[in-house]
N, C-alpha and C positions, 0 to 999 in steps of 0.2 A: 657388375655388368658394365660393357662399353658403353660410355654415353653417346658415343657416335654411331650405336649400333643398334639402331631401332625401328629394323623392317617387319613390317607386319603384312604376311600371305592370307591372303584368302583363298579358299578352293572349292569352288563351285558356286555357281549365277544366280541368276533368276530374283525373283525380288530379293530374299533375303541378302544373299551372296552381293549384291549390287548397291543394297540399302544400305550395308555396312560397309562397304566402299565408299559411298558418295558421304555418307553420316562422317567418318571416321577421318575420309580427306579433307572435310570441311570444318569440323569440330575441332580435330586436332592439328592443324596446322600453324606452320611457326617460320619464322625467316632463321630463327637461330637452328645454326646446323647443331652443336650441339642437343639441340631437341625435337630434331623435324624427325618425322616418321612417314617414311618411305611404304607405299601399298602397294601389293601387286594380285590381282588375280587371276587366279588357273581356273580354265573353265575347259571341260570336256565338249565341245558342240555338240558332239554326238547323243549327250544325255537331255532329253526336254525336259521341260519344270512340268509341276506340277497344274501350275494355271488355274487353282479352284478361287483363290482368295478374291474374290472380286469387290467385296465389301468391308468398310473401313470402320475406326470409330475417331471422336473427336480431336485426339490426337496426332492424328496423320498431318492436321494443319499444323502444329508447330512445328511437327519435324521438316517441314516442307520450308514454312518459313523460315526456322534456323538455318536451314541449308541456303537461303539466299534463293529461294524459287520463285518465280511469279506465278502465279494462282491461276491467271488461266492460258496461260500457257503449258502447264503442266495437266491442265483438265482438257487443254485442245488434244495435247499430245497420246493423252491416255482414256479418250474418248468418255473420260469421266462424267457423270450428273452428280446432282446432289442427293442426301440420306439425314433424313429428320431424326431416323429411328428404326427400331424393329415392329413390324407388328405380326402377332401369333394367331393364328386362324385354327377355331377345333384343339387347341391343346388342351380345355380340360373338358369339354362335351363333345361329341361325335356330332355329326350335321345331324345325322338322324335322329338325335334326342335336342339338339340348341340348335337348329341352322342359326348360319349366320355369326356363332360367339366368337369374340378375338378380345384382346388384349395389345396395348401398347406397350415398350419400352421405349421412350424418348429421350433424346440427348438434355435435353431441357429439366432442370432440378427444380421441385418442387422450392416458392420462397416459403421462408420461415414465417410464424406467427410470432414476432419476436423473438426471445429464446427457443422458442418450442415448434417440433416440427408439425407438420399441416396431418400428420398422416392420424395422430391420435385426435382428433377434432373432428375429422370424415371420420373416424368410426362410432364415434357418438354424434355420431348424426347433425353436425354445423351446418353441410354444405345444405345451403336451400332449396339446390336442385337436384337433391336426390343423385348426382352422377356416379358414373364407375371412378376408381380412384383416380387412376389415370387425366382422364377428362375433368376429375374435378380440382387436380393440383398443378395443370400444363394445356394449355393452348395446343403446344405443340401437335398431339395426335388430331384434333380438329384441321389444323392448318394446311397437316399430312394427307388427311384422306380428301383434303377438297385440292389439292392439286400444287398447291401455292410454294412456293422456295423459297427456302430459311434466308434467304439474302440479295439484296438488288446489285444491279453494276454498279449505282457509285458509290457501295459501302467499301470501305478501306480495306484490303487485301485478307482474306482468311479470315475475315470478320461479319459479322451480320446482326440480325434483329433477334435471333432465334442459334444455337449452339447446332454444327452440323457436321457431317461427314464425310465420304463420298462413295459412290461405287464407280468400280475404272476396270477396265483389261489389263488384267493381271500381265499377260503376256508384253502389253505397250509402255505400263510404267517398267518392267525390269527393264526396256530399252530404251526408255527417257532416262533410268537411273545410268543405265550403262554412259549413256553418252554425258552426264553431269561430270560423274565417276572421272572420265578419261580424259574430260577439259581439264580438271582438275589435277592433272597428273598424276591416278591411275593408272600402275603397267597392266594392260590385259594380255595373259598369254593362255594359246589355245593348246591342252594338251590333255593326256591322260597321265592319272600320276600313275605310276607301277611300282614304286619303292620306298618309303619312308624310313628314314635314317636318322636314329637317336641317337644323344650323346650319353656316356658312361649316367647322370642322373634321371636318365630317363625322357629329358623332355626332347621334342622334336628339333632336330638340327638340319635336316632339307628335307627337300621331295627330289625323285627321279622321275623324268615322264617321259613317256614310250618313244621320245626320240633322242634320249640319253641329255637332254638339259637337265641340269641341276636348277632346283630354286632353295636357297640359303633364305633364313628369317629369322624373331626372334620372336614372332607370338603367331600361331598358327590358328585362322579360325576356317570351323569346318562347316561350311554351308552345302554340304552333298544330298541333304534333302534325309529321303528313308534311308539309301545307301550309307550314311553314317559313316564313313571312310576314313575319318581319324580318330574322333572321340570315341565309337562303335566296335570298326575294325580292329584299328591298332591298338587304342588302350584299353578294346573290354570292358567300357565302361558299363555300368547296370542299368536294365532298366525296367522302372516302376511300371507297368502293367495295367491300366485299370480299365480294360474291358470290363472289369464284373460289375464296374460301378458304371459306367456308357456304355451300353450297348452295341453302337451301332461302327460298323465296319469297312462299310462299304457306301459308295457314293454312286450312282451312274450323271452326268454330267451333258447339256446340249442346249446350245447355241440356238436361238431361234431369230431370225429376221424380223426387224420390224413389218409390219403388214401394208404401210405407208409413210413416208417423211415424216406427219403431223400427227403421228399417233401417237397419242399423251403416253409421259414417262411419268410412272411412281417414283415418287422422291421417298420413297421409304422403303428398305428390304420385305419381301412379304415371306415371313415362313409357314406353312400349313402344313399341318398333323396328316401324317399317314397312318394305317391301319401296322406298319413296323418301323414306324420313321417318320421323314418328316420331307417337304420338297422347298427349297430354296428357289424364287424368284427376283432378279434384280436387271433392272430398267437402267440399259444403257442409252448411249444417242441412237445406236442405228439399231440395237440386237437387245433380246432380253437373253440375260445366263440364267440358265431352270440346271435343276441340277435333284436329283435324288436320294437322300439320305440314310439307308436302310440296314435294321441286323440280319445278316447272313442268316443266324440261328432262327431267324424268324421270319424269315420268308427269301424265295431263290431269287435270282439274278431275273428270270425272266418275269417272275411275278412283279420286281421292283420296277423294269422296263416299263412292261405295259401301265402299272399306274402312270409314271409319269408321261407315258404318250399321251394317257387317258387325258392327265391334268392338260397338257400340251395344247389339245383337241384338231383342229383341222390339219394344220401344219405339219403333225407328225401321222397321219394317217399315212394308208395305203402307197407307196409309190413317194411317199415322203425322202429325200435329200438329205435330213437332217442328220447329222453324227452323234451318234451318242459313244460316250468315251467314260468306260468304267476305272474304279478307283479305289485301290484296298488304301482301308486306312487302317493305322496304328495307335489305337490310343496309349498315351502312356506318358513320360517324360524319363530322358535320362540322370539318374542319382547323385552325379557330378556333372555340370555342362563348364567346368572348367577345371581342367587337366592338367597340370603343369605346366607347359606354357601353350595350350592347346583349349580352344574356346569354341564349343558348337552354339550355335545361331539358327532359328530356323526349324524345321521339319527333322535337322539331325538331334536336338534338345528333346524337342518333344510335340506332341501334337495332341489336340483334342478337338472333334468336328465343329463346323465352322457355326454352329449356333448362335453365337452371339460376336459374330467378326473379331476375334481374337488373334487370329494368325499372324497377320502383320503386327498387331500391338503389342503380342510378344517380342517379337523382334524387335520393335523399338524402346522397350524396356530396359532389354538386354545392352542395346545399342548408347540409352540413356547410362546408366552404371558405368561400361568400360571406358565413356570421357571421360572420368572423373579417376576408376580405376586404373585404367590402366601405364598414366603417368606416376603414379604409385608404384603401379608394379616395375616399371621403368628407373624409377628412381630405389628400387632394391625391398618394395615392399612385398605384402604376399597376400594379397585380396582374393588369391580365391576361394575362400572357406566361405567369406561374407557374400559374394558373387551368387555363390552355389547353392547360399540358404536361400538368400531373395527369392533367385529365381524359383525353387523347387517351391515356395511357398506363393507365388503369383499361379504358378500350374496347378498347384492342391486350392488355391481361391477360385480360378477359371473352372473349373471339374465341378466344383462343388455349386458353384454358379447354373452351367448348365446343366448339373444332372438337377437341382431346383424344379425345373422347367416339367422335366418330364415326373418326380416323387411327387409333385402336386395335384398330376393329375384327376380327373373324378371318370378318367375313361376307363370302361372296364370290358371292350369291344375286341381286345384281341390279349394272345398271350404276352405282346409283348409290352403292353403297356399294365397287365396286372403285373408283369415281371416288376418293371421300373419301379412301379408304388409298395414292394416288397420291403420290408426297412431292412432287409438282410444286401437290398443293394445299393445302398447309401452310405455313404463314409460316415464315422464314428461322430467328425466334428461336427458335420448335415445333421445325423439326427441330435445331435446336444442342441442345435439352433432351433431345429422344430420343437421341441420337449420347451425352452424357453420362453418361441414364439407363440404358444398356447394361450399362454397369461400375458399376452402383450404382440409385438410386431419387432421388425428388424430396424434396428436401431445402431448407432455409431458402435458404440460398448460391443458391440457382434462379434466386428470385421476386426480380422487377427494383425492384420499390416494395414496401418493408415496410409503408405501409397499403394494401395489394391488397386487389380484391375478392376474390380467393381466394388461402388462403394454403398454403405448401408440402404440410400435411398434407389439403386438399382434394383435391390432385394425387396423391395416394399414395392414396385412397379411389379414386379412378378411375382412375389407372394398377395397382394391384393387383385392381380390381376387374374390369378387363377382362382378366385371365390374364397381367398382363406380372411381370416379375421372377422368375422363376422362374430365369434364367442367370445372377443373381445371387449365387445360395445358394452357386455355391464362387469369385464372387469378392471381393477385400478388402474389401469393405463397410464394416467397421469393427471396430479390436479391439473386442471386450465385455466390461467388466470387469464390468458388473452382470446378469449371463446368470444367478446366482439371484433377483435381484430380480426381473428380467424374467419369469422363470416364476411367481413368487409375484403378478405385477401378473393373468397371464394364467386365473391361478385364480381372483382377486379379481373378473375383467370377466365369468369364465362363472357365478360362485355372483351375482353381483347381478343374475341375472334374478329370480330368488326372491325376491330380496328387493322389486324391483322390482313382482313381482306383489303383492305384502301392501301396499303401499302408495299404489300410483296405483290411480286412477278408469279405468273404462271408457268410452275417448272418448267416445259417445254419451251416456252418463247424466251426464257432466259438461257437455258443451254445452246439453244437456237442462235441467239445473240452471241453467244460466249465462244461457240464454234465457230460461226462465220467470225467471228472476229471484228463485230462491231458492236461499240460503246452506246 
């Protein structure tokens, strides 16, 4: 290969398309021509994104940092707040049998009793106060529901007292990324491609777009969203299916006003259990995104509406304004997302509903691998076997992650939740961890890839959070040789709410600060 020939096209926007622009012009750049790597993105204006991903996970902060970004200029830009965590409302009791049951996932990991993790020591019974696990190994959900933000203004940049995330407008970060992108020496051109032109080994050798421009490159990546339009279209790649194992299909999506300037923001995703799904809530500065998550197979487009106008309540009543904007989704992931010299990114790879903020963090996965990759493959290597396993094994860990959520449930109020707890619709590896976690809990030894999107003690916030381990408390779990430390950790996580209260901000008057723009 030319060393002096190393442009790399991307085609098509929106976050992904943008993320891997701005990542890729920042990561990989170089004064030696010899090794600089020239971007250029094709964007169709006419195709909109998709706009769902509004909620982030911890990681969003490095990659923001790596790129050289200021923290809240990027949060002013993308009308961002902050995200302690997820909490799940009614996933394993209906209101009518538990008002009221939830569970957290928080960004915040439980500390260790020493060697040994906290989670075997609450199941025999250490914690003094009796708490749910959650509340008894993290501050964090406490800190969440009483209003408080993981971080003050004069904490150092993408740092705080508490690990955090964010929620933003999907639509505003791809146009903070765009404009990062194009400081940066991003070509954007606006066009449709109409023609892809291979050389005799197959791999891609330009695009033609509907005004007869050529674009010439030497690693194409395809961020077209469902459209799929190189990895899909042109090379037919496969792809893995797992409706049987997620249900759900369809989204319907709306924007709701805040009702006043001062009306307090959750600083944590709220997701609540539907009777076929589930409804997404997230607190921005001016708007909350509600959004509806539902299986076609299990209930119609208008049944799914009216819940969430239901959930909505005044706002979306009679004579209501509000847009609701439906949304097929595809679960699944494509079998190879790198093709010869052809890389999908994004909603073209693969997607799985937004349960646990995943969207974006695929893509920075992805985006994380091809620095490293693909000066390799530049210099005559061929990574993408190793590329293509990672990835397919972070999509089979996310899958198996959320469908978790839903196989644990104890709801038996509709057909689609006795579907889900069917063990005919869980993957082989799900049920090998439940058969395991019988006589014990989720534990490091679990997780198949040690860089997983989610790691052992994620699994133990939602396996404990949905009522399981309980059969565990008399058996071998594990000696415990530090069962007073463990009680001394357990006092330590209930007295740091107090403390926690004297020193964070109250989410609102911090975003508040952060957007007007004073310190």
């Amino acid at each position: 290969m030319n060393n002096n020939s190393r442009n790399l096209v991307i085609v098509g926007g929106g976050t992904a398309g943008w993320l891997t622009a701005a990542w890729l012009s920042s990561r990989l750049a170089t004064d030696d021509p010899d090794t600089a790597i020239g971007v250029t993105l094709v964007e169709a204006s006419d195709i909109p994104p998709i706009g769902v991903g509004e909620a982030t996970v911890p990681s969003i902060r490095g990659t923001m940092a790596a790129m050289g970004v200021d923290e809240f200029e990027f949060m002013r830009e993308c009308d961002a707040t902050f995200k302690h965590g997820i909490r799940f409302d009614q996933w394993c009791r209906t209101p009518a049998d538990q008002p009221g049951e939830y569970f957290y996932h928080p960004f915040q990991r439980p500390v260790k009793a020493g060697y040994d993790s906290l989670a075997g020591y609450w199941l025999k019974g250490v914690d003094p106060y009796n708490r749910l696990f959650f509340d008894a190994v993290s501050v964090q959900p406490r800190v969440a529901n009483a209003g408080f933000a993981p971080k003050r203004l004069n904490d150092p940049p993408y740092d705080g007292p508490l690990p955090y995330a964010y929620h933003l407008d999907a639509g505003k970060l791809a146009e903070f990324l765009k404009k990062l992108a194009r400081k940066r020496g991003v070509r954007h051109v606006l066009g449709k491609v109409q023609q892809i032109i291979s050389s005799d080994d197959g791999a891609i050798q330009r695009l033609v777009l509907h005004n007869g421009e050529e674009i010439s490159g030497d690693i194409f990546v395809d961020c077209t969203g469902f459209q799929s339009l190189l990895i899909g279209k042109h090379y037919g790649e496969g792809w893995n299916d797992l409706s049987r194992v997620l249900f759900c299909d369809k989204a319907i999506a709306c924007q709701v006003p805040n009702l006043s300037p001062d009306q307090p923001i959750r600083p944590f995703t709220l997701a609540t259990a539907q009777t076929a799904g589930w409804i997404w809530d997230i607190g921005l500065k001016n708007r909350r995104g509600t959004g509806h998550v539902y299986s076609s197979s299990h209930m119609s487009a208008d049944e799914a509406e009216a819940l969430l106008r239901g959930y909505i309540g005044e706002q979306a009543r009679g004579g209501s304004s509000l847009e609701f904007r439906t949304l097929d989704l595809r679960v699944g992931y494509r079998h190879r997302q790198w093709r010869k010299n052809c890389i999908a990114i994004g909603l073209s790879a693969g997607f799985l509903e937004p349960l646990e903020s995943t969207g974006i963090h695929l893509v920075e996965l992805a985006l994380y691998m091809l620095e490293k990759m693909l000066p390799r493959y530049f210099a005559g290597g061929a990574p993408q076997a190793r590329f293509n396993e990672l990835m397919r094994n972070q999509y089979d860990i996310s899958i198996d992650f959320v469908k978790l959520h839903y196989y644990l449930s104890s709801r038996t109020d509709s057909a689609f939740w006795r579907d889900n707890t069917a063990a005919e619709s869980a993957t082989a590896e799900l049920r090998e961890k439940m058969t395991a976690w019988a006589v014990g809990f989720p534990d490091i030894y679990d997780i198949r890839v040690v860089h997983s999107v989610f790691d052992h003690m994620g699994y133990q916030y939602i396996y404990f959070g949905m009522g399981r381990g309980s059969n565990s408390r008399s058996a071998m779990v594990m000696g415990h040789s530090n069962r007073q430390l463990a009680e001394k950790i357990f006092h330590t996580t209930y007295a740091a709410f107090d403390k926690a209260k004297s020193v964070l901000p109250n989410h609102r008057e911090i975003i508040d600060r952060i957007h007007n723009n004073s310190g």
